[in-house]
N, C-alpha and C positions, 0 to 999 in steps of 0.2 A: 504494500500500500504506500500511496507517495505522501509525502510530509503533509501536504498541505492537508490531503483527506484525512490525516492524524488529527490535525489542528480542527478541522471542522467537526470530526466527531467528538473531540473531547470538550468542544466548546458545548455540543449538545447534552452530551450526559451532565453538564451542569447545569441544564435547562431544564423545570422540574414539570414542562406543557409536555415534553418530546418523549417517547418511551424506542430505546432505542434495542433490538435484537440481536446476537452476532450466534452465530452458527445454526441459522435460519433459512429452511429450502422455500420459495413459496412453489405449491403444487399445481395450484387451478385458483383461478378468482371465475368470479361469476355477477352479471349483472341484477339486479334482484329489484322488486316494483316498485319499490319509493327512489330509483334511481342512483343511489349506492351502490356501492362491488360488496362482495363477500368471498376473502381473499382465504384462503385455504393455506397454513403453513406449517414445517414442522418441524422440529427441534433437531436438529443433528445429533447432538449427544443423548438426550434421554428417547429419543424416538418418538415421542408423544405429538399429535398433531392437533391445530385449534385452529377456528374460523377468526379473523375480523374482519369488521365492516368499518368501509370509507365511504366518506363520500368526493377522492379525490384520491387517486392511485395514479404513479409514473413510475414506467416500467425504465430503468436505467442498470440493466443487468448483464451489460456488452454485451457478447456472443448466446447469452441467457434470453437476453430481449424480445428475440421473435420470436420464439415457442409460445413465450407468455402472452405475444401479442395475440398470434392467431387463436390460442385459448381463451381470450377474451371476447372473442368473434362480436367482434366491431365491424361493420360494414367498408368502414377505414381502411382496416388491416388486411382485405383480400385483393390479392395479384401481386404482395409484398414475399420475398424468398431469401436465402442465405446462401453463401457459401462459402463455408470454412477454408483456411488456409490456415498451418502454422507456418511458425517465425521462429529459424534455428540461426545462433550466430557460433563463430570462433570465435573463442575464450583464451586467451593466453595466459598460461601459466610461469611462465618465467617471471619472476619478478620485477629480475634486473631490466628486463624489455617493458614492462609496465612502467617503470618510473623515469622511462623515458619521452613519454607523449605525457601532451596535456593538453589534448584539442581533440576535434571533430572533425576529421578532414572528409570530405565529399568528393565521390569520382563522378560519372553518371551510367544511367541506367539501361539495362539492353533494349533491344530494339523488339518493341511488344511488352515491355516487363511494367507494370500497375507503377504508379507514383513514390507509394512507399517503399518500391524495392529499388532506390538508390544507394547503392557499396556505398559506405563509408567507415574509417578505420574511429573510434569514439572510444573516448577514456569517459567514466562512469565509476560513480561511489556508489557500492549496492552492499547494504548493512554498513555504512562505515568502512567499507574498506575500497579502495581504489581497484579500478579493476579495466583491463584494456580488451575491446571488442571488434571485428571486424563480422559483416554483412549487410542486410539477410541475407539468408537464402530461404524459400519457399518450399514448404513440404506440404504433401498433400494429407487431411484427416475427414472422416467424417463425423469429428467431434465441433461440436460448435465450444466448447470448455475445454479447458484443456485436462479434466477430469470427469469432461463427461461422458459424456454412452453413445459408443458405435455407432447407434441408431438415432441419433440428432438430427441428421440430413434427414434419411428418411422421415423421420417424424414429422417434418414440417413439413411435408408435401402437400400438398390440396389442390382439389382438381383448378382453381381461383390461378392456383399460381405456376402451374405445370407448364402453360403454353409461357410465360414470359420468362421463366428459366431455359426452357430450351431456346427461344428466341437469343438470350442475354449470351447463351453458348456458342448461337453460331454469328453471332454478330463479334464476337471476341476471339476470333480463331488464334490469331498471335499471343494472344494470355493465357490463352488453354497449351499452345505449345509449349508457352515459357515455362509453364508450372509441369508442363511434363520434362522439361529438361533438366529442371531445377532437381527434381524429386530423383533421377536418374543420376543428378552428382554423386560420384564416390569421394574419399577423401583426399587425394591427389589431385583432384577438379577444381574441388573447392581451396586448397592447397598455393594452386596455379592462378584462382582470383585473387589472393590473400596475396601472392607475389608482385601482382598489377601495382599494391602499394606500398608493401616490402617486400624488396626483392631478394633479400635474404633469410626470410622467413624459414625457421626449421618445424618439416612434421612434430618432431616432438617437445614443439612448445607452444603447441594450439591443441584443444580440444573443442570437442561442438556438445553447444548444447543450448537446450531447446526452450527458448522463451517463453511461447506462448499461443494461443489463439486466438486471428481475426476472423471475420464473421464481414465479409461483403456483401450490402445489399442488392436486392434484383426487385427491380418492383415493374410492375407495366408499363407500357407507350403505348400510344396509338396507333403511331407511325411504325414503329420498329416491332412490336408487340412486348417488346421487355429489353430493359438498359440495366447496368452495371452502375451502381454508383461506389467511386471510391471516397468520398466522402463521408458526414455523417447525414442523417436523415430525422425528423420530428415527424410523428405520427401521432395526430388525434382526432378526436371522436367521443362519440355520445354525449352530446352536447357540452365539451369539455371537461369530462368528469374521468378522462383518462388520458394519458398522454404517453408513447415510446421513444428513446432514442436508439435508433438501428445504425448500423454501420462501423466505420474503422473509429478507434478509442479516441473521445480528446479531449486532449491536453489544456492547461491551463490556461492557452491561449485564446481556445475555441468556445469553453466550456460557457464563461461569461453571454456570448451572444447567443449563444445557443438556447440558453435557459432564459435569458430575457423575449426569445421568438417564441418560448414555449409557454411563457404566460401569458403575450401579447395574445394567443389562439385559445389558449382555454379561459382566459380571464378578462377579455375583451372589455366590459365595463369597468370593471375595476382598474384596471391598465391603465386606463384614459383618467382615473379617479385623480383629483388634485395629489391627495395624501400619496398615492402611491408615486405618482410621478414626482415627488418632495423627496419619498424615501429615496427611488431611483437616484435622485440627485445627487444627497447624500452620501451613497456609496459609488455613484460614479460622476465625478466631475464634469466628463465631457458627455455626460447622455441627452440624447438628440440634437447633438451636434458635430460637426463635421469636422476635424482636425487640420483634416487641407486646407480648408481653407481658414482655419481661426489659428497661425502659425503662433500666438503666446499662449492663446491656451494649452497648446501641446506643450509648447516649455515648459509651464505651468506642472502639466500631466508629467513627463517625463523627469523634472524637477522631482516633482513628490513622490513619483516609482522608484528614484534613484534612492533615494532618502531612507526611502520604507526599507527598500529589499541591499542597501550598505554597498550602492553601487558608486562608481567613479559618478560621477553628476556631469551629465552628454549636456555639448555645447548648441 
């Protein structure tokens, strides 16, 4: 979990409104006649499983996210699909070669290969300790977690979204290749990438090991019958009493606009409300306004980012 999600939740568990769960599956929600969910969850450790009811549920589960959605069967949620990819890097184990970078160098990316799969060699503190990476490379699962169940792909099938999956496949031919070459690297391949940006790189001071899973959206066209997005995606419905976010992970750069478009869709009154547009203020200085063109306030902005987060203060 990244610092800041630390900071958020511990800010909560001293908030005595917020009742917060950890080691918590949800199984099924359900929409129910006063307009409410009834979200079905259950305990990891003691096994025990218990209903509650919302009247405001957002599904923000990554690669967890679409099973829930389509189980929510919102009218919203059909012609929307997934597909898994993991994320394996080279991990360097030599020490002395770790404490020798201290940057992010970037190459680019093959020819068909998705956005996020730009090589780059990245120094990285993971638990406190320094640690040096080079990729991705792309594996193929049909797990949408990266400890979930074989049958994740399958599960989410539905006849809604069968024809824009096949569609999003043959419109992608070059990504389909990629990942089938990717997944065909042996370790002298990957080895042979890793030398593109040291070129004296030794086998036996890299090991692979495997990140993680993303979860690509495919949702319908008209025109094409079904696209790829590699971005993220907002999904809501029932008259904004539920909301998903589908697609690749983000970061603390995206996250911000993302959740302000997600209330602007489910809370359209209140959005526009004085008070809310006061707090919005509040916590972001330049909301509803445009940086390009208001070049102090950016100063301004960038000023007081510098300040917060103990940065050189940009001229």
């Amino acid at each position: 979990m990244r610092p800041w999600c630390r900071s958020i939740f511990r800010s909560l568990e001293k908030n005595e409104t917020v009742g917060l769960f950890f080691h918590t599956q949800v199984l099924s929600l359900k929409k129910i006649q006063d307009g409410r969910w009834r979200v079905h969850v259950r305990d990891l450790n003691t096994h025990k499983s218990k209903y509650i009811v919302a009247r405001f549920v957002f599904i923000g589960a990554g690669g967890g996210a679409l099973p829930l959605l389509l189980k929510s069967g919102i009218e919203e949620a059909k012609g929307f699909g997934g597909f898994p990819v993991s994320g394996q890097w080279l991990k360097c184990t030599n020490q002395h070669i770790i404490e020798q970078h201290n940057a992010k160098v970037y190459g680019k990316a093959s020819v068909g290969a998705p956005p996020m799969s730009v090589p780059h060699l990245d120094t990285r503190f993971i638990k406190g300790r320094k640690e040096l990476l080079y990729g991705p490379f792309a594996g193929f699962t049909t797990r949408f977690l990266k400890k979930g169940s074989v049958f994740d792909l399958i599960r989410s099938i539905r006849i809604s979204n069968v024809w824009p999956m096949l569609a999003a496949g043959f419109h992608n031919i070059p990504l389909t290749r990629y990942l089938i070459e990717q997944v065909k690297l042996n370790s002298d391949e990957r080895l042979a990438e890793l030398r593109k940006f040291l070129p004296e790189a030794k086998r036996e001071d890299w090991e692979i090991e495997i990140a993680g899973q993303r979860v690509q959206v495919i949702k319908k066209d008209e025109e094409e019958g079904g696209i790829l997005e590699f971005g993220t995606e907002v999904v809501s419905g029932a008259g904004g009493s539920i909301a998903a976010l589908l697609g690749a992970s983000p970061g603390a750069s995206t996250a911000v606009s993302i959740m302000i478009r997600l209330l602007s869709q489910c809370f359209p009154d209140r959005f526009q409300s004085s008070d809310w547009q006061e707090k919005f203020k509040q916590m972001i200085p330049s909301f509803g306004q445009s940086l390009s063109q208001h070049p102090e306030l950016l100063k301004e902005v960038r000023k007081h980012t510098s300040d917060v987060l103990r940065l050189y203060n940009p001229q």
